[in-house]
C-alpha positions in Angstrom: 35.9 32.1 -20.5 36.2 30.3 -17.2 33.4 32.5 -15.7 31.2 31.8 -18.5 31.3 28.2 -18.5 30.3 28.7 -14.4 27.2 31.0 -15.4 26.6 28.0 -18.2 26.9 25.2 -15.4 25.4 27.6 -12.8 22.3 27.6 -15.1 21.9 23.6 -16.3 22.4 22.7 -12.9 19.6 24.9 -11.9 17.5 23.5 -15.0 18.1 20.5 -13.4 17.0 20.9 -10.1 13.7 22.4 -11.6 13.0 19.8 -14.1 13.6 17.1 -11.0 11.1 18.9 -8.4 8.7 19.2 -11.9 8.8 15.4 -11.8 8.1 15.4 -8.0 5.3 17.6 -8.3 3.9 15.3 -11.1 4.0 12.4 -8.9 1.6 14.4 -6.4 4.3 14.5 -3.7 3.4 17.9 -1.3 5.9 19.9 -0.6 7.9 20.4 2.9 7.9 23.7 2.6 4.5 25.2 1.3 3.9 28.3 -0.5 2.8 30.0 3.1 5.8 29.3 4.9 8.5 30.0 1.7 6.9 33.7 1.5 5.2 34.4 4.5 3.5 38.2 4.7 3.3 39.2 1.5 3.4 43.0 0.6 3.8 45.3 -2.1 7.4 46.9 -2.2 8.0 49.4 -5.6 5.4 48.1 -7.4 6.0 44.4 -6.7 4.5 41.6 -5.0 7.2 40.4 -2.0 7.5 38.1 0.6 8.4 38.4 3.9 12.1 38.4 2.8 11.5 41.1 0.5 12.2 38.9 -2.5 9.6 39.1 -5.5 7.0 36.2 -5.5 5.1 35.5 -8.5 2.1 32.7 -7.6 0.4 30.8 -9.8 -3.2 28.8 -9.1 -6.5 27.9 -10.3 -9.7 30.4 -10.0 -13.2 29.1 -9.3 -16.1 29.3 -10.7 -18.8 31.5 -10.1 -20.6 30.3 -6.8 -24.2 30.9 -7.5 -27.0 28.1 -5.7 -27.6 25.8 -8.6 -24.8 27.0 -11.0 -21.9 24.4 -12.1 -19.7 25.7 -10.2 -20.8 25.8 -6.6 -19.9 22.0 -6.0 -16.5 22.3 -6.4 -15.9 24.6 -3.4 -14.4 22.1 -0.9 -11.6 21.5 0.6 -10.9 18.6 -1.6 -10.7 20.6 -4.2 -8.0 23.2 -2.5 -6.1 20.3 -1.2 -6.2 18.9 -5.2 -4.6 21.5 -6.4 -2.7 22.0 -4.2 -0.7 18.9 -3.7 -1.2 17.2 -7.1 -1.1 20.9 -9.3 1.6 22.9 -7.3 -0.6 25.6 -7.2 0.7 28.1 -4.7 -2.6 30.4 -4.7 -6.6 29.5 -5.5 -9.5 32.4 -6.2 -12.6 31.7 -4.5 -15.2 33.9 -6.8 -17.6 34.2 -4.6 -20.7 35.2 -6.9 -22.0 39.1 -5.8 -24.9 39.4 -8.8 -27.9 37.4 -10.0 -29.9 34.8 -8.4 -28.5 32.2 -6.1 -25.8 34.4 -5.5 -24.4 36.5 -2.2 -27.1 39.0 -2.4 -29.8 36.4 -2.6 -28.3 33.5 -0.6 -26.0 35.3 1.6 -25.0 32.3 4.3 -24.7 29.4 1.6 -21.6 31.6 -0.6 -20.4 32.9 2.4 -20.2 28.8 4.1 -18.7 28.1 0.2 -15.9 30.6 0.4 -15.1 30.1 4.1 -14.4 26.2 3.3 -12.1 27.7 0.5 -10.3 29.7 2.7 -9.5 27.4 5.8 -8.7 24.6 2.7 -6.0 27.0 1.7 -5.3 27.7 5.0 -4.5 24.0 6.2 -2.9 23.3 2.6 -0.4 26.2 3.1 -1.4 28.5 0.2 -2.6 31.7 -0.8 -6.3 32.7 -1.3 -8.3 35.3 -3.2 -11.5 36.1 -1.5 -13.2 37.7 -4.9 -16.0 40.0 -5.1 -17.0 38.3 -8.0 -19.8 41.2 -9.5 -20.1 43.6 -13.0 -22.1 45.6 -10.4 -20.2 46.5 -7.2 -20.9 50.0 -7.1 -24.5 49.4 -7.2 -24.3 47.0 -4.0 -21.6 49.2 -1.4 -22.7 48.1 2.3 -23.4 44.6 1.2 -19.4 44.7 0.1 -18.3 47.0 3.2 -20.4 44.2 5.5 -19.0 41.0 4.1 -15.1 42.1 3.9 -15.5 43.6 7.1 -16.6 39.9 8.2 -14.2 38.5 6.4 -11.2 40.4 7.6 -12.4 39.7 11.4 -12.3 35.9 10.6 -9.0 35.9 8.4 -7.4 39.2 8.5 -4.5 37.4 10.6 -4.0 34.8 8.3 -0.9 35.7 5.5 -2.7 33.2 3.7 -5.4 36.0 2.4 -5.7 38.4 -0.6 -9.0 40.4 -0.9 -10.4 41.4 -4.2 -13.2 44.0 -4.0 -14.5 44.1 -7.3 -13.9 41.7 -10.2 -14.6 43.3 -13.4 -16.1 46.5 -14.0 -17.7 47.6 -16.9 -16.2 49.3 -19.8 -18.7 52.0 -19.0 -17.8 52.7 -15.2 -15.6 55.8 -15.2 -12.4 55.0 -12.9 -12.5 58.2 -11.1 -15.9 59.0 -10.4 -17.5 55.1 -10.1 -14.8 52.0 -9.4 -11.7 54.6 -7.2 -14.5 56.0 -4.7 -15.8 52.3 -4.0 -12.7 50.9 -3.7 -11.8 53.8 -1.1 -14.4 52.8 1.0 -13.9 49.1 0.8 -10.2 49.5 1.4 -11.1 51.7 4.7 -13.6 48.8 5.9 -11.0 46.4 5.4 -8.0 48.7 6.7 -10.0 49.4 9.6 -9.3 45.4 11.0 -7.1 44.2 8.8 -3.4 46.4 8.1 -1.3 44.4 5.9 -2.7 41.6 3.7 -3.2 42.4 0.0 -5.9 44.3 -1.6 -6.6 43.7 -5.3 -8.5 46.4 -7.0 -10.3 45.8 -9.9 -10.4 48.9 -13.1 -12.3 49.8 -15.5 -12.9 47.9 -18.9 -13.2 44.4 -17.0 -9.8 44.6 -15.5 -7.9 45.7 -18.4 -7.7 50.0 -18.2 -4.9 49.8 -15.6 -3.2 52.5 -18.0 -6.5 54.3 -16.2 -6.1 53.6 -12.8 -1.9 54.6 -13.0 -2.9 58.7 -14.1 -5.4 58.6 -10.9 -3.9 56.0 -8.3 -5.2 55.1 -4.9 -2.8 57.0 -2.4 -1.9 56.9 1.0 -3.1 53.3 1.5 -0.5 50.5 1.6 -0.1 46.7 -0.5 -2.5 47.1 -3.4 -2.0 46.1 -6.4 -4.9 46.2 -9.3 -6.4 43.4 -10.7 -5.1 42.8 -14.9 -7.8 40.3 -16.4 -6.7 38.9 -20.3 -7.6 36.4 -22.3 -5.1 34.8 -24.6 -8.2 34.6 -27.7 -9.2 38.2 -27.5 -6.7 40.1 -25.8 -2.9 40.8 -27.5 0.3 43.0 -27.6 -2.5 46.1 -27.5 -3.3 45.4 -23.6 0.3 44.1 -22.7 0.9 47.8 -23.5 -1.1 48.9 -21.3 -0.1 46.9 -18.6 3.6 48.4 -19.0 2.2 51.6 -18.8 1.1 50.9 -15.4 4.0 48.9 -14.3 6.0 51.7 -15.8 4.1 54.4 -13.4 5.4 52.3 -10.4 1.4 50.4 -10.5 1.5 46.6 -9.0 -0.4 44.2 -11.0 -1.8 41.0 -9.9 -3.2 38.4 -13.1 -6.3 37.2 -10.7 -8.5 36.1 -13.8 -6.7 34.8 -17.2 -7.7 32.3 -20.0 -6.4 30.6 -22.8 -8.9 31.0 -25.2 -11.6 34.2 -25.7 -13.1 36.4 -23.5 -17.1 34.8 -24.2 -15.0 31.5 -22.2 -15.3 29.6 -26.2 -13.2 29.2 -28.8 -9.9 27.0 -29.6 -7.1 27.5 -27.0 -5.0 30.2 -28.6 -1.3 28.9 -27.5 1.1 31.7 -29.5 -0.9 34.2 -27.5 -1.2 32.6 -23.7 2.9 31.7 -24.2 3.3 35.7 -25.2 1.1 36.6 -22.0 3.3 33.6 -19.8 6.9 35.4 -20.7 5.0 38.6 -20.1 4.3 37.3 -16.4 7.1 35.7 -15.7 9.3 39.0 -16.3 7.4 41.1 -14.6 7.0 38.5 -11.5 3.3 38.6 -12.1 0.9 36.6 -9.9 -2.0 34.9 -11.7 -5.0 32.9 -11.6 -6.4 31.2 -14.3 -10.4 30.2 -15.4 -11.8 27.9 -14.3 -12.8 25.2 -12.6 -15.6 23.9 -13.1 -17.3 21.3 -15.4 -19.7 23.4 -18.0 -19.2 22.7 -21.8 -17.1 25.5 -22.9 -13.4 25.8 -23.5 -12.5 27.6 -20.8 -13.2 24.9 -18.3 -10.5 22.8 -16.4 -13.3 19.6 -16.4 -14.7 17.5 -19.0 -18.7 18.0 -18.6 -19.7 14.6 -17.4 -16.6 14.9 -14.4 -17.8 14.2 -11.1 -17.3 16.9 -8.5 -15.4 15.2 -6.1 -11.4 15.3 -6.4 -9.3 13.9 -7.2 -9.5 13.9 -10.6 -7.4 11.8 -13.1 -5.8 13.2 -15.9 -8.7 12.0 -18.7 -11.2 14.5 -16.5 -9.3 17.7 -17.5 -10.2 19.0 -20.9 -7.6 20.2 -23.8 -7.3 23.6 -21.5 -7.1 21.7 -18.2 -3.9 19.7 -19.2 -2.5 22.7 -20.8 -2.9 24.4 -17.2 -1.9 22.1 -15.1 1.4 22.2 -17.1 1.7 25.6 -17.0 0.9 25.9 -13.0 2.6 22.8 -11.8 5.7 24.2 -13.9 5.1 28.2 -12.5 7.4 28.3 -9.4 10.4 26.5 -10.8 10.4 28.3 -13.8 10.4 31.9 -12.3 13.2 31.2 -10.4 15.3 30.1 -13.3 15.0 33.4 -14.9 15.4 35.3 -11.0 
């Protein structure tokens, strides 16, 4: 009985201690320590995100919008914006996705996404986080140097920082095959990458828009070190059919990492669908999965962290986040303190 009661007090005082550094965080105090220096190097150790202590880290952040010349999105790649959620959000991690398809986009305006995603990154850099440098294309495979050339930049300008996570392919179509299309792409780009940069995560998107991992765990990349492939949901659309999945690929010894997630459907529209997204946040938090959540940017749809007429210049006040911007701002800001209750 006596040991009981200790696990019981053990537990409210660490309830405690959470819901006090919650309150901290809500007053837009930083942190001493920031996410950079608690983990360090992270790696992937039997199938799970680690830091430099080998204990699991599960990050939670923001993602960007898409960073296309003239789109909605572009102006909010600063480093106010980093630093904003950062300091006033808790965010431990932020995905810059850097737009690889269409006009005003890396493969027409090359310099102006590249100049976008490099202010990202040093942002994260100086604010002590993590940061997703996303190939952010349906196409990939149909644009292979242009990839192999900018991560091979971008690994010679950040491939020393712990600070950075590469993702080489965001979503690929339902209709391109795993093992002929998305495995032999992401071979190369792994080499380019591997062939400056040893350590720092790789994130490797599959088949179906991020959602066949159960694919990508009967044919896995092999003999390459800390990658983990990419799980995309949305709370609207996407239920208990592709948590299965993703267990199936946990279960085969597969590392996930959550690098695009929503509240509400997969078109970006429609009411935010809370049952679901709190059945998909228990699923993360006991698997220790990392996650970044869409988006921020101020276009009229549900998805968005802004209200349409928000200016783009943070900080923003709480009446600029929509319905689905307050709701993530209490789940991010809440992220660390929760997982390590239940650790």
């Amino acid at each position: 009985m006596e040991n009981t009661v200790s696990r019981i007090d053990a537990k409210k005082a660490l309830q405690a201690v959470a819901v006090a550094l919650i309150f901290i965080m809500s007053l837009g105090v930083k942190a001493t320590v920031t996410p950079v220096e608690q983990h360090g190097q992270l790696s992937i150790l039997d199938g799970q995100l680690v830091g430099s202590n080998s204990q699991k880290v599960s990050l939670a952040g923001p993602s960007l919008f898409w960073s296309n010349n003239g789109w909605p999105g572009a102006k909010y790649y600063t480093a106010q914006t980093v630093e904003f959620f950062a300091t006033q959000w808790n965010a431990s991690i932020i995905r810059a996705a850097m737009a690889a398809q269409g006009e005003g986009s890396y493969l027409t305006d090359p310099e102006d996404n590249r100049r976008r995603v490099e202010t990202v990154v040093d942002a994260a850099i100086d604010n002590g986080i993590y940061v997703i440098i996303d190939w952010h294309s349906h196409h990939a495979e149909q644009n292979v140097d242009r990839a192999v050339a900018f991560f091979t930049a971008m690994a010679a300008k950040y491939g020393q920082s712990p600070n950075v996570i590469y993702e080489i392919y965001n979503e690929p179509l339902r209709e391109t095959d795993w093992h002929t299309v998305i495995k032999p792409y992401s071979q190369k780009l792994i080499a380019a990458i591997r062939a400056i940069d040893s350590d720092n995560i790789i994130l490797v998107g599959t088949q179906s828009w991020s959602q066949d991992v159960d694919l990508a765990a009967q044919d896995p990349l092999k003999e390459v070190d800390n990658i983990a492939y990419s799980l995309h949901f949305y709370a609207g659309t996407h239920k208990a059919d592709l948590r299965e999945k993703a267990q199936v690929a946990l279960d085969a010894g597969l590392a996930l990492f959550v690098s695009e997630w929503g509240t509400v459907d997969a078109t970006g529209d429609g009411d935010i669908d809370r049952e679901s997204t709190e059945q998909w946040l228990e699923f993360m938090r006991d698997n220790s999965l990392s996650h970044c959540t869409w988006s921020v940017v101020n276009k009229n749809e549900k998805s968005a962290i802004l209200k349409p007429k928000t200016v783009s210049g943070a900080p923003w006040k709480q009446d600029d986040l929509t319905e689905n911007g307050l709701y993530l701002k209490e789940i991010i800001s809440q992220w660390s303190a929760e997982v390590s209750i239940i650790e």
